[in-house]
PDB file of N, CA, C and O in Angstrom:
ATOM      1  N   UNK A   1     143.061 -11.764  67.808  1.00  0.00           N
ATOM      2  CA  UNK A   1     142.205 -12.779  67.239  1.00  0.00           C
ATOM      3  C   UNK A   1     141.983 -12.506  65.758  1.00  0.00           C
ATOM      4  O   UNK A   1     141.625 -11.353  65.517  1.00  0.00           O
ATOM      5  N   UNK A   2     142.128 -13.372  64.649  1.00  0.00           N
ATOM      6  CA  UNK A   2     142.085 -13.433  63.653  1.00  0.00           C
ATOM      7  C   UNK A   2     140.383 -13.156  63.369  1.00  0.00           C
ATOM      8  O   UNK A   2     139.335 -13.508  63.912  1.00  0.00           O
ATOM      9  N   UNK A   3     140.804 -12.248  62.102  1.00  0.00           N
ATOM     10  CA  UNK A   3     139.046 -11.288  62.105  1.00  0.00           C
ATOM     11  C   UNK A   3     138.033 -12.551  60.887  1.00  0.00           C
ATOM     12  O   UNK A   3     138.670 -12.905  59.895  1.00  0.00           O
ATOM     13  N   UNK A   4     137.271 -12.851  60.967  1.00  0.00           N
ATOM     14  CA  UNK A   4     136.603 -13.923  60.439  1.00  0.00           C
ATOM     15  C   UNK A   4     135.725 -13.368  59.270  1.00  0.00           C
ATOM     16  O   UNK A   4     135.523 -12.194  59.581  1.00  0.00           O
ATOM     17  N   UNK A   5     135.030 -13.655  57.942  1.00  0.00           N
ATOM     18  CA  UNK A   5     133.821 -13.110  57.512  1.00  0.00           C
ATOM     19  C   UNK A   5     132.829 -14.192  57.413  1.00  0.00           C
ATOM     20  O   UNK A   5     133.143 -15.271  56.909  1.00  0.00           O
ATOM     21  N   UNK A   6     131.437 -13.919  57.950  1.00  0.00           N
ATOM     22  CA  UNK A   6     131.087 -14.671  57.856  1.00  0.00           C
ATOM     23  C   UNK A   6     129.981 -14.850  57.713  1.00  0.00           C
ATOM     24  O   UNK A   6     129.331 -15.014  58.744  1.00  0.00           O
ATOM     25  N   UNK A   7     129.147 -14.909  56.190  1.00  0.00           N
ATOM     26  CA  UNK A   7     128.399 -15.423  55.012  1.00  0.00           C
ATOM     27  C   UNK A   7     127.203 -16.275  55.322  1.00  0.00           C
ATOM     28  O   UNK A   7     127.319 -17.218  56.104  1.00  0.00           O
ATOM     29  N   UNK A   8     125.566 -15.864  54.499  1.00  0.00           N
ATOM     30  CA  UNK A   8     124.434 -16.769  54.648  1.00  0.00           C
ATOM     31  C   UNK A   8     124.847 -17.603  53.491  1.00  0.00           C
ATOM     32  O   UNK A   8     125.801 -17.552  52.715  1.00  0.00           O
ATOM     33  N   UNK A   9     124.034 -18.226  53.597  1.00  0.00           N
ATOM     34  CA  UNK A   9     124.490 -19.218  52.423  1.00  0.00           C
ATOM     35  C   UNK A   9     123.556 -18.696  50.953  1.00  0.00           C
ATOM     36  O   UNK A   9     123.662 -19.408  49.954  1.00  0.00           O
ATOM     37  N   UNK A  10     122.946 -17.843  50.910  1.00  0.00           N
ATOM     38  CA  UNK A  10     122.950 -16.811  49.769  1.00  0.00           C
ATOM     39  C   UNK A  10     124.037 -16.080  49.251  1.00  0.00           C
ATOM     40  O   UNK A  10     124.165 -15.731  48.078  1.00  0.00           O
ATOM     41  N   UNK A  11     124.880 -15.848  50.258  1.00  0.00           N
ATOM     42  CA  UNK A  11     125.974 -14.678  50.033  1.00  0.00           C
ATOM     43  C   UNK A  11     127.318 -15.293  49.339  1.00  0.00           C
ATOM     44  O   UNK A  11     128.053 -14.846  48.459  1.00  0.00           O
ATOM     45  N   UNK A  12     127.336 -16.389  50.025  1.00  0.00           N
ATOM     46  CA  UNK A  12     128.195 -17.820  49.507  1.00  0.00           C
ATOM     47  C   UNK A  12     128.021 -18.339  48.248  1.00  0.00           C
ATOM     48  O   UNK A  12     128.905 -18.705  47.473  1.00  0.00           O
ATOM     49  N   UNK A  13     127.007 -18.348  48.112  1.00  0.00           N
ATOM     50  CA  UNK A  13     126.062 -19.000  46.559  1.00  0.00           C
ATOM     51  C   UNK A  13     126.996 -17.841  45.545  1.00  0.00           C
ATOM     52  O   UNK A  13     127.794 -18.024  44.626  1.00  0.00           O
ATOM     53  N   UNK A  14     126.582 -16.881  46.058  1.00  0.00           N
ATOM     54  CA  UNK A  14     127.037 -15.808  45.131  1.00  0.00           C
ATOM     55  C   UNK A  14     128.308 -15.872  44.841  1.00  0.00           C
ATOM     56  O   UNK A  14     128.644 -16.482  43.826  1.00  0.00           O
ATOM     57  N   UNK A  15     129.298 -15.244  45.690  1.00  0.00           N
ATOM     58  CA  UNK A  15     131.106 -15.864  45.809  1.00  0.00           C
ATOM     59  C   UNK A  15     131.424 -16.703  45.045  1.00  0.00           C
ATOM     60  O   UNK A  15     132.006 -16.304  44.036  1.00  0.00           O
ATOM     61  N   UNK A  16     131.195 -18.133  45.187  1.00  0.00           N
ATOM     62  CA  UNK A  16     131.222 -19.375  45.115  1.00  0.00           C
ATOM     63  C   UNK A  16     130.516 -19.398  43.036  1.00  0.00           C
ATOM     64  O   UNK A  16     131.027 -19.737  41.968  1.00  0.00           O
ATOM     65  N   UNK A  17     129.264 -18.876  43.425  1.00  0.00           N
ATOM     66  CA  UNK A  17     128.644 -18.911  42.026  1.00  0.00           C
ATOM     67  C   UNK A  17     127.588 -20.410  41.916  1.00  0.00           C
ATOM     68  O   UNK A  17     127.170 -20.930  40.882  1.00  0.00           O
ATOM     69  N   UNK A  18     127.407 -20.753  43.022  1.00  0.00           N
ATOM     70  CA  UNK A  18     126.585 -21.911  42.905  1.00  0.00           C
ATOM     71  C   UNK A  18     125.228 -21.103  43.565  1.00  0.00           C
ATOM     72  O   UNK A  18     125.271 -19.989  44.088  1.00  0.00           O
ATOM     73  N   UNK A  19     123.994 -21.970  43.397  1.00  0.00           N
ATOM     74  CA  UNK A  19     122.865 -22.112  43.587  1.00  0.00           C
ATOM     75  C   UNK A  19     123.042 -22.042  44.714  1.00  0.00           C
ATOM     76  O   UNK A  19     124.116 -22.635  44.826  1.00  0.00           O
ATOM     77  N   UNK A  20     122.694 -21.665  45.901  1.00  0.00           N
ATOM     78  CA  UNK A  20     122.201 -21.367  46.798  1.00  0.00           C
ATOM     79  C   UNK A  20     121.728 -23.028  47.561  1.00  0.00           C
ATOM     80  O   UNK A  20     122.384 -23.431  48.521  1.00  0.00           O
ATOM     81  N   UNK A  21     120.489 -23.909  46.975  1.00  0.00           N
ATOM     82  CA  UNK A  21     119.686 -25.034  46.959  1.00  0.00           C
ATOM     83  C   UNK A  21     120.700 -26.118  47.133  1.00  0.00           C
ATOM     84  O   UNK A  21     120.584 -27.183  47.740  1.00  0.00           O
ATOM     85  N   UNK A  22     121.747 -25.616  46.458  1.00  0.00           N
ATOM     86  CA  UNK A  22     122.900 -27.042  45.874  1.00  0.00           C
ATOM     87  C   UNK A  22     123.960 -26.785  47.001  1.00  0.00           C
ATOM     88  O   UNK A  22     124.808 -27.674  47.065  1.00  0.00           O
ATOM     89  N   UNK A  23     124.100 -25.745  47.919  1.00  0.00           N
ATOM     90  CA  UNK A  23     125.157 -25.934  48.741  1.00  0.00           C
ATOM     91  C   UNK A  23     123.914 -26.544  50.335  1.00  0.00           C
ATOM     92  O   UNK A  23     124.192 -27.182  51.350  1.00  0.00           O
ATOM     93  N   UNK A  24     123.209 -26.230  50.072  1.00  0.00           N
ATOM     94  CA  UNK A  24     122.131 -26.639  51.426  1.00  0.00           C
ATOM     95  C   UNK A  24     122.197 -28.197  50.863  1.00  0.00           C
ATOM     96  O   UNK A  24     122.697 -29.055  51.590  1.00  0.00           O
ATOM     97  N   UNK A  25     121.802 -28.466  49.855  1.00  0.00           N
ATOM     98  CA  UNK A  25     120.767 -29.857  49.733  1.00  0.00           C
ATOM     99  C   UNK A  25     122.554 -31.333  49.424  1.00  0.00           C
ATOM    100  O   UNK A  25     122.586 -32.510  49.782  1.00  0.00           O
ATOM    101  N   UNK A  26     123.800 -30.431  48.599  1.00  0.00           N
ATOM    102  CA  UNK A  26     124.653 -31.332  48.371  1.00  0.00           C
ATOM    103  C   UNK A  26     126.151 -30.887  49.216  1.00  0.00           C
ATOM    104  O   UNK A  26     126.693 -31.749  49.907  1.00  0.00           O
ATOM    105  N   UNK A  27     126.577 -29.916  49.139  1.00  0.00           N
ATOM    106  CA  UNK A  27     127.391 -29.657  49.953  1.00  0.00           C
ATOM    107  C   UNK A  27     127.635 -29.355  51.476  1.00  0.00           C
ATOM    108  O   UNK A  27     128.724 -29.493  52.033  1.00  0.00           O
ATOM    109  N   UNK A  28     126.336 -28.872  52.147  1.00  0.00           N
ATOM    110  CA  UNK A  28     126.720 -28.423  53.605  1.00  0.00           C
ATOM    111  C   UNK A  28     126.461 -30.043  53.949  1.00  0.00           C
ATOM    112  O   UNK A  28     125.669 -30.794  53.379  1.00  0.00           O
ATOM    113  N   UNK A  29     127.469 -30.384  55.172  1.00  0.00           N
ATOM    114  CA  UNK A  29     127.263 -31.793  56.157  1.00  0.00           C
ATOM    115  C   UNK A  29     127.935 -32.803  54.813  1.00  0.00           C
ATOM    116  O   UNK A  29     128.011 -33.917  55.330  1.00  0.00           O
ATOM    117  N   UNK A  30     128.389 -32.907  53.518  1.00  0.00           N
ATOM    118  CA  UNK A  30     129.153 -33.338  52.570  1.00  0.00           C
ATOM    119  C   UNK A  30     130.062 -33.343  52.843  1.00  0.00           C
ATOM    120  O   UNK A  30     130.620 -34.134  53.604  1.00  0.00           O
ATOM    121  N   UNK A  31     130.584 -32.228  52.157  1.00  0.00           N
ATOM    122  CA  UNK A  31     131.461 -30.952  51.849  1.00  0.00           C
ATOM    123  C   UNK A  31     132.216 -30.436  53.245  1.00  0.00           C
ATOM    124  O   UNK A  31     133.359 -30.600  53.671  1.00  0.00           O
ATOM    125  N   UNK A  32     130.888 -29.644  53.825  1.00  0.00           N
ATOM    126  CA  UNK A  32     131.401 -28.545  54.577  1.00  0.00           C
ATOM    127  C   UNK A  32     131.444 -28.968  55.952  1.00  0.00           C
ATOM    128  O   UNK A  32     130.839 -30.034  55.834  1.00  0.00           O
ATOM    129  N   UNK A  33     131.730 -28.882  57.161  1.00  0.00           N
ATOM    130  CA  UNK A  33     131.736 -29.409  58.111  1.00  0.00           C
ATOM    131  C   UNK A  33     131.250 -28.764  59.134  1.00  0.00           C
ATOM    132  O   UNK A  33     131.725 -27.629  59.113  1.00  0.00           O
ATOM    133  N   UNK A  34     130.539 -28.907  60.028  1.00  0.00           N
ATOM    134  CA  UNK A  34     130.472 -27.774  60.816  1.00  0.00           C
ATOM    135  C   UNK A  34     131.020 -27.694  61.824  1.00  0.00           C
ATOM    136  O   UNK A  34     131.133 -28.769  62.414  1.00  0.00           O
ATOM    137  N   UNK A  35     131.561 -26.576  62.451  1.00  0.00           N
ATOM    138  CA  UNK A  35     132.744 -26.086  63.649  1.00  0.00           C
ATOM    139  C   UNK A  35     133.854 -25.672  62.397  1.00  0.00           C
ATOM    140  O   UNK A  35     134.108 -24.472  62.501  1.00  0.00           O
ATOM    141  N   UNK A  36     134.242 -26.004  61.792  1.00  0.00           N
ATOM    142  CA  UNK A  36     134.683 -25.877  60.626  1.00  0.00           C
ATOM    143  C   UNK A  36     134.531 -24.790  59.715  1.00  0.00           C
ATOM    144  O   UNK A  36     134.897 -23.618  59.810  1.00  0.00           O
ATOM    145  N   UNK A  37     133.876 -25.444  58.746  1.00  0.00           N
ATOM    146  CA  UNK A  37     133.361 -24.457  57.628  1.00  0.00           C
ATOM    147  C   UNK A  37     132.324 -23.777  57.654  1.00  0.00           C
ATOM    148  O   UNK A  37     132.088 -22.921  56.802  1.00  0.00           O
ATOM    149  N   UNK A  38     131.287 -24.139  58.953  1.00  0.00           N
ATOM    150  CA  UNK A  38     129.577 -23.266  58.654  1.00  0.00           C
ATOM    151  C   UNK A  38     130.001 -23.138  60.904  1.00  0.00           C
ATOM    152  O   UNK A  38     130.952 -23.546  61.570  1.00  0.00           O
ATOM    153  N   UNK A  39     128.787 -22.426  61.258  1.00  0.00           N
ATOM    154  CA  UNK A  39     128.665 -22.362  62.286  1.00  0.00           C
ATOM    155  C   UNK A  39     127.045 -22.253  62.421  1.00  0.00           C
ATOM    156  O   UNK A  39     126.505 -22.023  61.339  1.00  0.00           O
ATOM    157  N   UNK A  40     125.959 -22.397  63.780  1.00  0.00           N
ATOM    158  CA  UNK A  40     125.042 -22.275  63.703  1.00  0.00           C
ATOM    159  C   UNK A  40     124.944 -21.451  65.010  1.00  0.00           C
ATOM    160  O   UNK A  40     124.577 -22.010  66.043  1.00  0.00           O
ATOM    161  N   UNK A  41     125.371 -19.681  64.985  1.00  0.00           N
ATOM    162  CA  UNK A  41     125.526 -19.019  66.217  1.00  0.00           C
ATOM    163  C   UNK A  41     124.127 -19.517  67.102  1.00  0.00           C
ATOM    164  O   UNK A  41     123.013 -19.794  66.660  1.00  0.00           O
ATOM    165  N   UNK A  42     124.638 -19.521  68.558  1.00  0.00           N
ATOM    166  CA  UNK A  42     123.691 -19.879  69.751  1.00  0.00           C
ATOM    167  C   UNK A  42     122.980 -21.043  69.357  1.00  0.00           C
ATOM    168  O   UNK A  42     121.782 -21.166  69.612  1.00  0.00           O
ATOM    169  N   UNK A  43     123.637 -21.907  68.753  1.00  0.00           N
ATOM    170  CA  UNK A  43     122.721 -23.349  68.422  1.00  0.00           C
ATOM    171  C   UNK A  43     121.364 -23.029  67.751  1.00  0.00           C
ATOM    172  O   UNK A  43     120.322 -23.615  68.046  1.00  0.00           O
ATOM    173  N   UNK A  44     121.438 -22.315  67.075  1.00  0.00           N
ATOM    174  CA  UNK A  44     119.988 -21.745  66.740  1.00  0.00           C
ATOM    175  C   UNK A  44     120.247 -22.531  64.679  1.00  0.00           C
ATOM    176  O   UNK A  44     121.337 -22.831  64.192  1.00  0.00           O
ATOM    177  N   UNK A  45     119.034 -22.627  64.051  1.00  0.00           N
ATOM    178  CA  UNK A  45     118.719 -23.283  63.022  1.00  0.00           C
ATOM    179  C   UNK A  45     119.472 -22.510  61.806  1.00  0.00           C
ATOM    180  O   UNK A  45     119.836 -23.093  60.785  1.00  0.00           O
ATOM    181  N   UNK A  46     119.614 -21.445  61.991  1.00  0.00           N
ATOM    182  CA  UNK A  46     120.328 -20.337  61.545  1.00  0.00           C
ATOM    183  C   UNK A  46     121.873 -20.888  60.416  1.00  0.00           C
ATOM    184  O   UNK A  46     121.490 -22.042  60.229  1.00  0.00           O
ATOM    185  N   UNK A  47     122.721 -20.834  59.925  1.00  0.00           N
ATOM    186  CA  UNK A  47     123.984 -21.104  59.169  1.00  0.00           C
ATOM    187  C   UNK A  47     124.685 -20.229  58.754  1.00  0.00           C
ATOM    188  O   UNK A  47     124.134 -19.404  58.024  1.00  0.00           O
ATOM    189  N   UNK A  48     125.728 -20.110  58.963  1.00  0.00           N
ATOM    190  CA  UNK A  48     126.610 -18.823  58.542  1.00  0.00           C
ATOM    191  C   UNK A  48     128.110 -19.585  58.504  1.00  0.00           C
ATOM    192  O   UNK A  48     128.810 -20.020  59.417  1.00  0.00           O
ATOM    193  N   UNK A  49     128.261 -19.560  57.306  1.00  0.00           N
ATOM    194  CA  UNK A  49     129.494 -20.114  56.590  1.00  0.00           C
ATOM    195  C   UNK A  49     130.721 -19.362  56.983  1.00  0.00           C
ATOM    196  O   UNK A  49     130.475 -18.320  57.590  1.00  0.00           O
ATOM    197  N   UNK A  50     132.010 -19.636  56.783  1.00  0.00           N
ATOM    198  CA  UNK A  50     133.106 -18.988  57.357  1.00  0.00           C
ATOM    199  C   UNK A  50     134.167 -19.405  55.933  1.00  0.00           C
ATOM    200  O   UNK A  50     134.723 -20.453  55.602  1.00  0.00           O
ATOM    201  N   UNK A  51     134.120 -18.198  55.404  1.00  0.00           N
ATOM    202  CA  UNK A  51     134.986 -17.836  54.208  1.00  0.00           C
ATOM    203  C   UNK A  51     136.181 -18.543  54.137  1.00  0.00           C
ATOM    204  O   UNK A  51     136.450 -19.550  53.481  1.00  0.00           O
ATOM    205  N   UNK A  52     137.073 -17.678  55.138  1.00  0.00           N
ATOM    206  CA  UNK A  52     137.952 -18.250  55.297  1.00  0.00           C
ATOM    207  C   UNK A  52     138.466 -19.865  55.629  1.00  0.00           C
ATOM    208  O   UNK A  52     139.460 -20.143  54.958  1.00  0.00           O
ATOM    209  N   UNK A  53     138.123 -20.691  56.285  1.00  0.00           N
ATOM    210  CA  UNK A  53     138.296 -22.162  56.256  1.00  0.00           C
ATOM    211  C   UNK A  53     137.755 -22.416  54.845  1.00  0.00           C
ATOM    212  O   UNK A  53     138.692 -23.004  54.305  1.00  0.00           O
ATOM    213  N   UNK A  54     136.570 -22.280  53.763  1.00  0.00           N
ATOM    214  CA  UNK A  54     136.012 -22.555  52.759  1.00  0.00           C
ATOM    215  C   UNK A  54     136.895 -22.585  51.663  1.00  0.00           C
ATOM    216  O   UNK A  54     137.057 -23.508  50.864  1.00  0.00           O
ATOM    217  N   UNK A  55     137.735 -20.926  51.722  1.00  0.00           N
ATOM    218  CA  UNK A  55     138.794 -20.493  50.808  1.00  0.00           C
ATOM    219  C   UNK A  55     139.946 -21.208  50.695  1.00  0.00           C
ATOM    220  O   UNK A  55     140.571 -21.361  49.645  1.00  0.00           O
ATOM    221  N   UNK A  56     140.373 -21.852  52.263  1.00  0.00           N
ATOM    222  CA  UNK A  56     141.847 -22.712  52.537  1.00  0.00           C
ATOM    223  C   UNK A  56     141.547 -23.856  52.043  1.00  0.00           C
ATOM    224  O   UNK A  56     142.317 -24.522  51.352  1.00  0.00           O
ATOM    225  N   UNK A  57     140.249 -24.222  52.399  1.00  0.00           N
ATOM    226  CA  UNK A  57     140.449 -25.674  51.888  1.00  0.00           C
ATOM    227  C   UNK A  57     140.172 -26.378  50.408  1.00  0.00           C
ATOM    228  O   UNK A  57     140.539 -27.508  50.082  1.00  0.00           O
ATOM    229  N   UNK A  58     139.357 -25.331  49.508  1.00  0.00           N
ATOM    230  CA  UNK A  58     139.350 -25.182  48.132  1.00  0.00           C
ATOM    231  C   UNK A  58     140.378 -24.739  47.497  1.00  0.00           C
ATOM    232  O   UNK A  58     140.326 -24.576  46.278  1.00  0.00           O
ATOM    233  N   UNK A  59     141.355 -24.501  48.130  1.00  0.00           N
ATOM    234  CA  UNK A  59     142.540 -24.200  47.421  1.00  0.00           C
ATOM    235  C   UNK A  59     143.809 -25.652  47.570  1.00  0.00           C
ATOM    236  O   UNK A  59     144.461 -26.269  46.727  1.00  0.00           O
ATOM    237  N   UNK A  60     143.718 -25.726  48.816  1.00  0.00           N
ATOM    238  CA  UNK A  60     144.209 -27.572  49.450  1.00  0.00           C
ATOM    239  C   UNK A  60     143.923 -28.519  48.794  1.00  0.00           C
ATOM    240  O   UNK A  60     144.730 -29.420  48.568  1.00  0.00           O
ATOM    241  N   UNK A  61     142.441 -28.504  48.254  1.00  0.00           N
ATOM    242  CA  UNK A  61     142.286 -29.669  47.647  1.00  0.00           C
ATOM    243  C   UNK A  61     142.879 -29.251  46.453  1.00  0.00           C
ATOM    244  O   UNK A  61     143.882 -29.852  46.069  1.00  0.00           O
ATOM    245  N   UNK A  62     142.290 -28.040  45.603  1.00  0.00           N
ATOM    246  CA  UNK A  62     143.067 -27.834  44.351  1.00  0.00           C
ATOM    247  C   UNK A  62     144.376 -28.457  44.081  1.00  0.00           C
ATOM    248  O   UNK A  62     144.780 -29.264  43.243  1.00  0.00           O
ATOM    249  N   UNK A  63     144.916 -27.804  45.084  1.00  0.00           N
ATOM    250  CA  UNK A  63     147.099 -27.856  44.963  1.00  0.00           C
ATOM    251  C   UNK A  63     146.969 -29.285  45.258  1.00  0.00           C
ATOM    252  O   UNK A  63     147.571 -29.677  44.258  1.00  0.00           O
ATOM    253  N   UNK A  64     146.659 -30.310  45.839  1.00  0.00           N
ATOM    254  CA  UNK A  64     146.786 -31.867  46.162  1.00  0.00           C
ATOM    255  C   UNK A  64     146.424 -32.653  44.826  1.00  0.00           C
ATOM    256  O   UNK A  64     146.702 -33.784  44.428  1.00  0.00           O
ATOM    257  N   UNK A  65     145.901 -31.899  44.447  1.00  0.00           N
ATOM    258  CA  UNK A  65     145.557 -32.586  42.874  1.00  0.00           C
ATOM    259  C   UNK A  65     146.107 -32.502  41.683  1.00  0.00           C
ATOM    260  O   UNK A  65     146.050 -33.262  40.716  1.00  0.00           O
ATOM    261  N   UNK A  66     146.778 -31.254  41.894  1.00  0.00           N
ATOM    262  CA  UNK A  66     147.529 -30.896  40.643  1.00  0.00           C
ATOM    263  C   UNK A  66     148.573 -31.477  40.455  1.00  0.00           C
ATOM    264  O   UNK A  66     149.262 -31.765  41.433  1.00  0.00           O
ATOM    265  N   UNK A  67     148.991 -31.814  39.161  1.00  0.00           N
ATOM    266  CA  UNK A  67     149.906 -33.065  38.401  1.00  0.00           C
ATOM    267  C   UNK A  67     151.414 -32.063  38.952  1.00  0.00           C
ATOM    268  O   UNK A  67     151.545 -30.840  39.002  1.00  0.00           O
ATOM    269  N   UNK A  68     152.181 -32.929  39.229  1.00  0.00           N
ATOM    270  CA  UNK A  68     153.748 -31.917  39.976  1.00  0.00           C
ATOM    271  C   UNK A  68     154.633 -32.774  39.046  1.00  0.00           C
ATOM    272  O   UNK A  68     154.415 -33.967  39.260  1.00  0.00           O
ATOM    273  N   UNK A  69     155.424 -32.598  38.225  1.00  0.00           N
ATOM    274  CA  UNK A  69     156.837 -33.736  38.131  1.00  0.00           C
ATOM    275  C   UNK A  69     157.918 -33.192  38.945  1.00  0.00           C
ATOM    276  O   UNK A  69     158.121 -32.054  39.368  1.00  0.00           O
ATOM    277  N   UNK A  70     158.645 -34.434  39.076  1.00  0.00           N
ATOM    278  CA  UNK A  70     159.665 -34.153  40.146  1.00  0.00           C
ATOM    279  C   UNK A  70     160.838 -33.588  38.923  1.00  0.00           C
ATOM    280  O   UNK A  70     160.999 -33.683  37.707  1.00  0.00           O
ATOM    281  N   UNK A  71     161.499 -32.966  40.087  1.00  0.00           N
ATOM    282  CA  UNK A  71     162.919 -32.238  39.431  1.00  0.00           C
ATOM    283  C   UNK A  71     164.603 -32.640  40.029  1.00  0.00           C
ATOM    284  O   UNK A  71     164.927 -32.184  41.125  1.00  0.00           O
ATOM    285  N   UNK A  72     165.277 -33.220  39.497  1.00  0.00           N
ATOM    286  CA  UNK A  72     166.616 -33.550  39.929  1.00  0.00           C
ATOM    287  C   UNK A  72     167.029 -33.088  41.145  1.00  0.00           C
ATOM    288  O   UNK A  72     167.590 -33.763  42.008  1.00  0.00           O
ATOM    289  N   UNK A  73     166.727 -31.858  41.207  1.00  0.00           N
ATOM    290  CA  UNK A  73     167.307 -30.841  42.685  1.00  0.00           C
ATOM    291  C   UNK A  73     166.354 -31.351  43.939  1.00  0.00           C
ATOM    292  O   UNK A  73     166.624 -30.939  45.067  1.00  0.00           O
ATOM    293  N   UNK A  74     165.298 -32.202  43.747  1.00  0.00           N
ATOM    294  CA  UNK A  74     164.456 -32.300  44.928  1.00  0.00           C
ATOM    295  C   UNK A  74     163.094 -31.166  44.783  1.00  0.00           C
ATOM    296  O   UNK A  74     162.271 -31.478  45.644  1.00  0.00           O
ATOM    297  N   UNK A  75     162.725 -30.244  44.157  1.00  0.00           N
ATOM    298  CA  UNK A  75     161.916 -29.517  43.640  1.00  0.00           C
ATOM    299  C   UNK A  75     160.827 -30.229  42.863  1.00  0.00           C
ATOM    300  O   UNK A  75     160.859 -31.445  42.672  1.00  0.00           O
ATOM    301  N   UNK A  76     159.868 -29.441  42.424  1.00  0.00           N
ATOM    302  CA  UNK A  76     159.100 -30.322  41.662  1.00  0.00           C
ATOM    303  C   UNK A  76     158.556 -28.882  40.940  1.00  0.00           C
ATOM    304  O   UNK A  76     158.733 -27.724  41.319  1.00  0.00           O
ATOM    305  N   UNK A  77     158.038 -29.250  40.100  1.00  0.00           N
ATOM    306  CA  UNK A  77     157.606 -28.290  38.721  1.00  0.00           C
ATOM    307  C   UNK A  77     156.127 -28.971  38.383  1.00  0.00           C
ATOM    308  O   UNK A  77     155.957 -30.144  38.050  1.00  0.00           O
ATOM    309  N   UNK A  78     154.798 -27.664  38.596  1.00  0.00           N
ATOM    310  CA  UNK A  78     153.119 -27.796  38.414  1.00  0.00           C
ATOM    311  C   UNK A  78     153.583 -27.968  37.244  1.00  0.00           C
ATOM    312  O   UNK A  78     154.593 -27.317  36.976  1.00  0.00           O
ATOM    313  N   UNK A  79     153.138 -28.681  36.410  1.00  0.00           N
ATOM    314  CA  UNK A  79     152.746 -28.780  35.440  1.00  0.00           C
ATOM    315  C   UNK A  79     151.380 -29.084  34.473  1.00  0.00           C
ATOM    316  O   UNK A  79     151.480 -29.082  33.246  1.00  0.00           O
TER     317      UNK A  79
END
């Protein structure tokens, strides 16, 4: 089983570098999804973020956005 880390949303704030306030009040249920990106162990009020899905998918969106030109060979070049 793939080993998980998994973060209050203070600890995240930190990582991340955002406010703490701004991932509760604009990003979690936005952004983040839960089963997904946060979990709330034993259904309890509790939140604990999961790095890893957070990390994959901030990087997904990154690379989907970035400008590519195509290249003769079928390749494409970030530019």
């Amino acid at each position: 089983m793939e080993q998980l880390t998994y973060m209050t949303t203070e600890e995240l704030a930190e990582r991340l570098r955002y406010d703490a306030r701004y991932i509760r009040s604009a990003l979690k249920d936005a952004v983040f999804i839960e089963g997904v990106h946060y979990i709330r162990p034993f259904g309890r009020r509790r939140v604990l973020y999961i790095w890893e899905s957070i990390e994959r998918d901030m990087v997904k969106v990154s690379m989907e956005q970035k400008p590519t030109i195509p290249m003769a060979g079928g390749g494409v070049c970030y530019g």
